[in-house]
N, C-alpha and C positions, 0 to 999 in steps of 0.2 A: 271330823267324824267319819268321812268316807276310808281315810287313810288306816283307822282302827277296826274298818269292819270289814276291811281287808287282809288286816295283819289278822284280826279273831279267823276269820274264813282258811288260813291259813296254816294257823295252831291246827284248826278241826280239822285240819287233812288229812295233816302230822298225824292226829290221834289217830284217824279214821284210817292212814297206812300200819299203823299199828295193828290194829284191830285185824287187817284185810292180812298182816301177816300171820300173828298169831293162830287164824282163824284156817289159813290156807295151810300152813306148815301142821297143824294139828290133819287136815283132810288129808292129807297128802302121809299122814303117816298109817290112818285108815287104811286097811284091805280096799273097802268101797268107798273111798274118800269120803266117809258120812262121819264125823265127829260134832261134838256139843258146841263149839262153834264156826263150824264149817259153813253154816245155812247163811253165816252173816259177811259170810268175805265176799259174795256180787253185790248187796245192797252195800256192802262200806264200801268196794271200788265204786261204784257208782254213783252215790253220793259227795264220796271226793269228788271226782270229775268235777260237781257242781259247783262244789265249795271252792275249788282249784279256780273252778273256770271266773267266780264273786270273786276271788282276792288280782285273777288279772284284769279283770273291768274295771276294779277300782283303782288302780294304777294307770289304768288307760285316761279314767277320767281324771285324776290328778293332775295328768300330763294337758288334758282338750285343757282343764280348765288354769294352766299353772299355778297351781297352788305353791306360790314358795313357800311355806312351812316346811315342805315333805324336803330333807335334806337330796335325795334323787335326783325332784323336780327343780329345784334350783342349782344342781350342780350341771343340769343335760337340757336345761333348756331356759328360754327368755318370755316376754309376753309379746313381743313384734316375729314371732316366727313363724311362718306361715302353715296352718292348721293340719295341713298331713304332714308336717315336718315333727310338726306338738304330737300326733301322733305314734307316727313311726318313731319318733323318738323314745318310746314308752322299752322299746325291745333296743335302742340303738347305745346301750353303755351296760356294766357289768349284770347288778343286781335287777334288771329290768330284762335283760335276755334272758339270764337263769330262772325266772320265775315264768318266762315264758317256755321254756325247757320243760318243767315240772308240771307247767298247767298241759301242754301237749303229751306227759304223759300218762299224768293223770287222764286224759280225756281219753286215752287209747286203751287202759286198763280199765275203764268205765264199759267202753265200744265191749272188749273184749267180753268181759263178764254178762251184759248183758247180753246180745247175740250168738256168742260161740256155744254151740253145745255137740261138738261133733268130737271132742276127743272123749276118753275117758274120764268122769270127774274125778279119780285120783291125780290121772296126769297133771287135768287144771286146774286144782286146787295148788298144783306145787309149782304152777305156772304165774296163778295172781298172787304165791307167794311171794314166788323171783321177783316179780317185777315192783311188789309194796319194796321190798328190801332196798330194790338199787331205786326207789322211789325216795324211800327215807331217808337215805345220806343227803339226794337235795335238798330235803328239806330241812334238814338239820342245817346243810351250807345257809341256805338265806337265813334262818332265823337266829343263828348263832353268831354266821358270821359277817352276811350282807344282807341285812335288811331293808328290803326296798321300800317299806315305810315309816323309816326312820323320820321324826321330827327335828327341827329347829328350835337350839330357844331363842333363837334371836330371827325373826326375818328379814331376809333383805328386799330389797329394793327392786331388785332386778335380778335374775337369773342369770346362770355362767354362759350358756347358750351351750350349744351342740356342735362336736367338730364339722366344719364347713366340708368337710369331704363327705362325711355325711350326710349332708342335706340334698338330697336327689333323691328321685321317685324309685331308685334304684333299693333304698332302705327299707321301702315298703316291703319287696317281694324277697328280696336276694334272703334276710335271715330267716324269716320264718319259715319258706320253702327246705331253707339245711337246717333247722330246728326239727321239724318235722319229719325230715328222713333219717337224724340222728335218735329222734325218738323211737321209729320205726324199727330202727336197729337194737334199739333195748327191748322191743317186744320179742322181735328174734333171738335176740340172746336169754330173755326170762323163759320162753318154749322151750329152748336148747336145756337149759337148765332144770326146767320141768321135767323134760322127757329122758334128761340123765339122772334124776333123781328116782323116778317110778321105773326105770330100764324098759320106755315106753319108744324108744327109737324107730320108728317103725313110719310105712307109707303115709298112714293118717295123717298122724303129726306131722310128715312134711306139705302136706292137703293144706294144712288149717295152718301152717305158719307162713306157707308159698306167698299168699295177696299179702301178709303185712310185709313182707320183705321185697313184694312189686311196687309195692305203695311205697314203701320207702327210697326204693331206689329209683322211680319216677320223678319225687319229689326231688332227693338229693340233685338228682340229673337234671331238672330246673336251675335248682339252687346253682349248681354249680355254672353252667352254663348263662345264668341272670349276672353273677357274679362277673365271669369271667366280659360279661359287656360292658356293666359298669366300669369296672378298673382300664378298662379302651377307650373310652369318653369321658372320664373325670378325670384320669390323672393327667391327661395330657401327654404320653412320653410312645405314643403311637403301638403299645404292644398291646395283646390281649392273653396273654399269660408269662409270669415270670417266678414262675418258680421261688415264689414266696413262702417261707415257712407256713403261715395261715392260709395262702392258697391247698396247699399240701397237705395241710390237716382237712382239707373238705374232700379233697382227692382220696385219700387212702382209703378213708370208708367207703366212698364209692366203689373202688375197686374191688373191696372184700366183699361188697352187697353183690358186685356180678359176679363173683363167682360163687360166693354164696348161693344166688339167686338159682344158677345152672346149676348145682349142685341139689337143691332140695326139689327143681324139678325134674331130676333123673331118680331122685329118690321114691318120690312120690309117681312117679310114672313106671318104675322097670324094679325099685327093690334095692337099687343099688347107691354107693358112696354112702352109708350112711357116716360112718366118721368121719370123709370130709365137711357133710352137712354141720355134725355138731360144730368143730374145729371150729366151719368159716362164720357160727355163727358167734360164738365165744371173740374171734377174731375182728370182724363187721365192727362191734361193740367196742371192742377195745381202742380201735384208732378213732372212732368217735369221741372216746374218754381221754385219748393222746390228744386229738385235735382242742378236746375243752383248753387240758391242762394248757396246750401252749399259747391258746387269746389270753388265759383269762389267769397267770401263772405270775406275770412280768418278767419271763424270761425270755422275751421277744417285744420289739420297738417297734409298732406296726401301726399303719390306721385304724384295721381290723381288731389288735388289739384291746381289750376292754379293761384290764385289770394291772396293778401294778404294784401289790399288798402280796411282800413275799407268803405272811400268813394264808392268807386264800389259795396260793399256790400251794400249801404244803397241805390243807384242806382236800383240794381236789387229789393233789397226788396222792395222799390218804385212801380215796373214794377209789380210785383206779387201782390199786395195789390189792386193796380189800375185796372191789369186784372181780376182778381178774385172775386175781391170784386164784382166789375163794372157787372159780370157776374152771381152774386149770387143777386144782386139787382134786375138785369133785372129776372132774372127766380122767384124772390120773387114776382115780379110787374105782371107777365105774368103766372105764375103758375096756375089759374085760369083759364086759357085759352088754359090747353092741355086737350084733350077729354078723357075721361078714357082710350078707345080703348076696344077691345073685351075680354072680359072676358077668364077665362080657371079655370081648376080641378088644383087641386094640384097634381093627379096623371095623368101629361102628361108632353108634352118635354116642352113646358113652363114652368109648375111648378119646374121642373129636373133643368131648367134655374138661376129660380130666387133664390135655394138654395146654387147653384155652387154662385151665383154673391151675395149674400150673405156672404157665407164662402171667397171668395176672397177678399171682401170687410173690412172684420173681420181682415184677415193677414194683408192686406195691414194696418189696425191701430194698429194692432201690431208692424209690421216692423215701423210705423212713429213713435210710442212711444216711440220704443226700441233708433231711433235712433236722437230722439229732446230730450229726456230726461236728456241723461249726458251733452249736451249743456245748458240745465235749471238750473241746479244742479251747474255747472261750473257757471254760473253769480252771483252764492252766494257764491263760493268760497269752493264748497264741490264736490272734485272730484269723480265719480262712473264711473265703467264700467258696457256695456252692451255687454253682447256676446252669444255664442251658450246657455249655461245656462238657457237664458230666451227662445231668440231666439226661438231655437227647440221645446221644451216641448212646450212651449204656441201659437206657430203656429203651431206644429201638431193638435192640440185640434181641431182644422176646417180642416184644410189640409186635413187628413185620412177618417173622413167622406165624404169632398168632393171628393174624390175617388173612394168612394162608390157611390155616385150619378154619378159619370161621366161613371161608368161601366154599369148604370141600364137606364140613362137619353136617350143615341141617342136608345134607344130601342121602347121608348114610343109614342104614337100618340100625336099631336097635340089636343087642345082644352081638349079630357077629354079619357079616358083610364081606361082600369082595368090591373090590378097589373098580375092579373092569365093569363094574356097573353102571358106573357112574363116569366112567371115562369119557363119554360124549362133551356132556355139558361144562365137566372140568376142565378138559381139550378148546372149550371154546371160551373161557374163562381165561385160561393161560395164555391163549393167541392175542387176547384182548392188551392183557397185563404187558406181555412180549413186544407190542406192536406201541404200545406207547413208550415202554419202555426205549426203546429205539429210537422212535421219534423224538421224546424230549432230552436224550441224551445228547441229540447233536445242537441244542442252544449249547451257545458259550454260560460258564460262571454261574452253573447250576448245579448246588450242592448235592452229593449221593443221594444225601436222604429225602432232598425234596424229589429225584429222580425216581426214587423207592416208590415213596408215598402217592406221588400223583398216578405212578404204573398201580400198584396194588388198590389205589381207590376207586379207579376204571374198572378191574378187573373184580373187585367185590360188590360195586355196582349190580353188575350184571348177574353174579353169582348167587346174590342176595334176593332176588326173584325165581333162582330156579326152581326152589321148592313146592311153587302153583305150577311149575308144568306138569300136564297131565290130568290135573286136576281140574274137578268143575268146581270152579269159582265162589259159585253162589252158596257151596253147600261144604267152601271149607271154613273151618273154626273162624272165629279171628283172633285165639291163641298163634293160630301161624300166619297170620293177617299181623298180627303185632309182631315177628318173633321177625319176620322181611322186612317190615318199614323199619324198624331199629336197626337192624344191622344195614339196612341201605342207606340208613340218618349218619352211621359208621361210617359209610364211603364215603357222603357225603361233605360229613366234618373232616375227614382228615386228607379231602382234596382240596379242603377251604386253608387248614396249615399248609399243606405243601406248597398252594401257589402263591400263598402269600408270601409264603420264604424265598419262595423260586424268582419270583418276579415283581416284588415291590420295590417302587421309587421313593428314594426322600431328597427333599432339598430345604437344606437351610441358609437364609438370608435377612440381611438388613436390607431392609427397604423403606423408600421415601412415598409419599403419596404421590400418585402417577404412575409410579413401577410398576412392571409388568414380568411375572413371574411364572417359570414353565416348570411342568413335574410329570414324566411321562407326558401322555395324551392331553393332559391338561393346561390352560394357560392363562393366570390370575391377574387382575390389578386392583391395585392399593388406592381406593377412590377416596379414603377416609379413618380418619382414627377420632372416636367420640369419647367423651365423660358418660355413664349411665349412673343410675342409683334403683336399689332394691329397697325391698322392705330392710335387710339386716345387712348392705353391702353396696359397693359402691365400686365402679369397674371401666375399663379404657377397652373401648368395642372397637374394633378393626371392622369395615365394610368392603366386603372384595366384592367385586364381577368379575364369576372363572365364566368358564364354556371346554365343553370335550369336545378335542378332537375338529376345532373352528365352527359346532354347532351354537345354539341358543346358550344366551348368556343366563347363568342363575348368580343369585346373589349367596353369599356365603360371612356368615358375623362370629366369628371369634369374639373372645373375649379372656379379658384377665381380671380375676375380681380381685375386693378384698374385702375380707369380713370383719366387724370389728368385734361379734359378740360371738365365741372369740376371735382375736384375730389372728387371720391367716387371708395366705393368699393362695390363688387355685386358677385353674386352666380350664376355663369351658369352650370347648374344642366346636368347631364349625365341621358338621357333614354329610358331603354330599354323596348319593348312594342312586348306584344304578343294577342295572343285575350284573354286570360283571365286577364289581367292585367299589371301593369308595374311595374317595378324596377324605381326605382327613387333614384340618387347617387348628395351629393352634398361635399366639398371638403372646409375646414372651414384652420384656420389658423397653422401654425408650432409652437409645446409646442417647451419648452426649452429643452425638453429631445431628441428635433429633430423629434418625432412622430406627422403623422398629422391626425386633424381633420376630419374623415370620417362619414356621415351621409346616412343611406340608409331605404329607406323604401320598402315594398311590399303590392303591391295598388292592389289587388284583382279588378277586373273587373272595375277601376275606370273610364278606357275612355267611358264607356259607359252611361259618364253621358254627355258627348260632345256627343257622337253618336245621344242620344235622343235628345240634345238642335239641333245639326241639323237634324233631321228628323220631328220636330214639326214646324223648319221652311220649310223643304222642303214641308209638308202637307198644310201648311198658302199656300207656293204658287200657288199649284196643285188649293185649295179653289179660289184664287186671279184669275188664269188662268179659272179655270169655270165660276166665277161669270162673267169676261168679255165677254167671247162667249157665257153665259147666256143671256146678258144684249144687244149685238148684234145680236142675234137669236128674244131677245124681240122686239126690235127696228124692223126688219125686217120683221116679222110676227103681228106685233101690236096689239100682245093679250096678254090677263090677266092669266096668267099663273102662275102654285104652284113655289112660288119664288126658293120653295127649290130643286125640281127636275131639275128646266132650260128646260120647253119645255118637258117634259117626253115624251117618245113616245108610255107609256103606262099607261095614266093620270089618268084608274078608279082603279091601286093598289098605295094602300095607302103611302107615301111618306116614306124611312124609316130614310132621314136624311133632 
């Protein structure tokens, strides 16, 4: 019953994005957006929401309670699986993520409709259009094509269970977080599209699109950053990014949201880029719809991978050619009709802007080339890999620069600027950069780029604070209270890659019990190898006693499972973590000589590349949280105010973010 009054909740979406188009594309054709049914497109996005939000509960509790009937639930999951596993497994396979897709964004076009009332109602009528339209192809995907409440006529016994890679607490957070910021990016693409329809391009509109495109990139910036910890501790092979196609598709969108991001807030603060704005948000979107296709396509052998039904792949690429295309016609047709906007120097935060969203622009067609290319290659029957190799070297080539601008850029005036202004504090910035640079050059068999990275991480450290000198503290925004902790979260991650590259240890050995095994600072022995059992698994646990450095002894338990439902086997990695770094132990199979498999690395300052992924998202939301009591203060006071201070209270010193 449950599974039907979730598929009915579901139809009524369907109808009810109907409706919300019909309704919106009719306002949107109004002079005053006021048509005969324009009044009904916020109660149907709203409604949906609800309706969206009844058919994912009912799916969730299919999953708490395994009903194997529902063909889903018996193909992703068991009834010995333990209950945030039964959960998170609701979003962890095809048709279970994509209705979690739909239902986020459905809830955001609900948000939207009901609260928004600051643009134009022509613009947002063509806005809750946009977004019923690229709402409706999902729904059409599930109900057409993957039905996530599909029935059984036969029930079995026992469910297929859920890939064992999957089952970590890591499922809970890592999709929903990139579910959420990819939806994020459909609301910024349905505005882009709104406001190229009404030729409404203007400061407002980038006012009222700014927070869903912080929010999103906040989120993604989680997501990606959860992700990228997970695949460090469950795969076992001691990396924490590799350039995996499905890694790549969570990256690109990010990247087009930061520039993005800078882009619609120099719009909305100074007048200016607006054609960047639209582009990057047309753009944002697209590698979102690039990322779907490639999980969910089978044209990729991945964990992450969810799908393997060429049909559904030619579905989504369907959905992507139709959105995109559809939205690159419209801005070909209308392009003509965005006003230049106000002018600026190259030496100002503007300028600083459009070199950053430039060099982001550049990675991001790196990262696409790097990862469509062995796919091309592969339909002619000629396999190539793409990895760090390319990767690195050729996305430093802008990265490292753009570094340098991101140190020098929140420094600058708006509109136009001299260089010798600011020559102090960039002088003390370079000495920083200089000085390390120096220093870490004379270690032996330290790679340029880790030499790069650790100098220019030092040096945006410091950089990324200068914008409160001078300032009193208490009484600046936390717009630029957020805009320094992100870009110091910046220094901070990408001192956490370079010393990991620079200075990590591995050693791998066969070892007997007894053996005593050194890695770097560290010094292990092999007290024991045990049988465990799980609820759905069953595993051969190594027991070491390490100590750093001939301190206190801690204990460290590897393990190697194996699942049977289904079966695989998997590397649950033992580690130990201090502030400069972590030991990393993972525990491989018994030789015939009866010694086993011991893999250990020593990861010099590595979590500090998660520390920075969350502190660039903590900065997004400090930014999220100002811009809204900016926007509330505006409201209230109903003046024309420097977008970037929020109401300064000391309006004639000049902005410094």
């Amino acid at each position: 019953m449950i599974a039907e009054i979730g598929l009915a909740a579901l139809w009524l979406s369907a109808a009810l994005a109907v409706l919300q188009l019909l309704g919106g594309f009719a306002g949107a054709r109004a002079a005053d957006g006021v048509a005969p049914l324009s009044a009904l497109v916020r109660p149907a996005a709203t409604l949906q929401a609800f309706l969206c939000s009844i058919a994912f509960l009912s799916l969730v509790y299919l999953f708490a309670v395994t009903d194997l009937s529902v063909r889903l639930v018996a193909i992703n999951s068991h009834s010995m699986k333990p209950m945030i596993f039964k959960l998170s497994g609701t979003w962890g396979n095809h048709e279970g993520s994509m209705l979690l897709w739909v239902t986020v964004m459905a809830m955001a076009g609900g948000l939207i409709a009901l609260i928004e009332r600051r643009l134009a109602e022509r613009t947002m009528m063509a806005t809750l259009a946009a977004q019923a339209f690229v709402a409706l192809g999902f729904y059409a995907f599930l109900i057409l094509s993957s039905n996530p409440f599909e029935r059984l006529t036969e029930v079995p016994a026992e469910g297929n269970g859920l890939n064992p890679l999957l089952q970590d607490i890591g499922l809970a957070f890592h999709p929903p977080t990139l579910y959420i910021g990819y939806v994020g990016l459909s609301v910024a693409f349905s505005f882009a599209v709104g406001a190229l329809l009404t030729r409404a391009v203007t400061p407002e509109f980038a006012r009222v699109m700014r927070p869903w495109v912080l929010a999103a990139w906040i989120f993604l910036t989680i997501g990606i950053t959860a992700g990228s910890y997970w695949a460090y501790y469950e795969l076992g092979w001691g990396g924490w990014w590799f350039w995996d196609p499905v890694e790549n598709a969570s990256l690109m969108p990010w990247l087009a949201a930061t520039a993005l991001l800078h882009s619609a807030s120099v719009l909305a603060a100074r007048d200016a880029l607006r054609t960047w704005t639209i582009m990057l948000g047309v753009i944002a979107f697209s590698m979102s719809m690039v990322g779907t296709f490639l999980v969910r396509s089978g044209i990729l052998t991945s964990v992450h991978a969810f799908a393997v039904d060429p049909e559904r792949g030619s579905f989504i690429l369907g959905l992507l050619i139709l959105y995109i295309g559809g939205a690159l016609v419209i801005f070909a047709l209308r392009a003509n009709t965005i006003a230049e906007g106000e002018r600026f120097s190259l030496v100002s935060r503007e300028g600083a802007l459009v070199v950053n969203n430039i060099a982001l622009s550049a990675i991001l067609g790196i990262v696409l080339l790097g990862t469509l290319y062995p796919l091309l290659t592969e339909a002619f029957d000629v396999r190539v890999s793409v990895g760090p190799p390319y990767f690195n070297p050729v996305g430093a080539i802008f990265f490292l620069p753009m570094v340098l601008v991101l140190m020098v850029g929140p420094l600058l005036r708006w509109r136009r600027d001299e260089f010798s202004r600011i020559i102090k504090p960039v002088a003390l910035a370079g000495t920083i950069v200089l000085a390390v640079l120096v220093g870490v050059a004379l270690l032996n068999d330290i790679g340029i780029l880790s030499v790069l990275g650790l100098a220019l991480a030092a040096g945006l450290a410091i950089a990324s604070w200068a914008p409160l000198f001078k300032r009193a503290l208490l009484r600046t925004p936390l717009a630029v209270w957020g805009m320094c902790l992100a870009h110091f979260g910046v220094a901070v991650a990408l001192f956490g890659m370079a010393a990991d590259s620079a200075f990590q240890k591995e050693r791998l050995v066969a070892a007997s019990v007894g053996d005593v095994v050194e890695v770097g600072p560290w010094t292990g022995r092999l007290d024991s190898v045990n049988a465990l059992a799980g609820q759905n698994w069953t595993a051969m646990q190594a027991n070491m006693m390490i100590s750093y450095d001939g301190g206190p002894e801690r204990e460290a338990r590897p393990q190697s499972r194996n699942f049977w439902t289904p079966q695989m086997e998997t590397s649950e990695v033992a580690l130990l973590t201090r502030w400069n770094g972590q030991l990393y132990v993972a525990v491989g199979n018994q030789a015939e000589d009866g010694r086993w498999q011991l893999r250990l690395w020593w990861k010099p300052f590595v979590t500090f590349i998660w520390y920075g992924g969350l502190l660039i998202a903590l900065g997004g939301a400090l930014a999220l949280v100002g811009r809204v009591i900016g926007d509330l203060r505006r409201r209230r006071y109903a003046t024309d105010v420097d977008d970037h201070d929020e109401l300064p209270l000391e309006p004639e010193v000049q902005p410094a973010s």
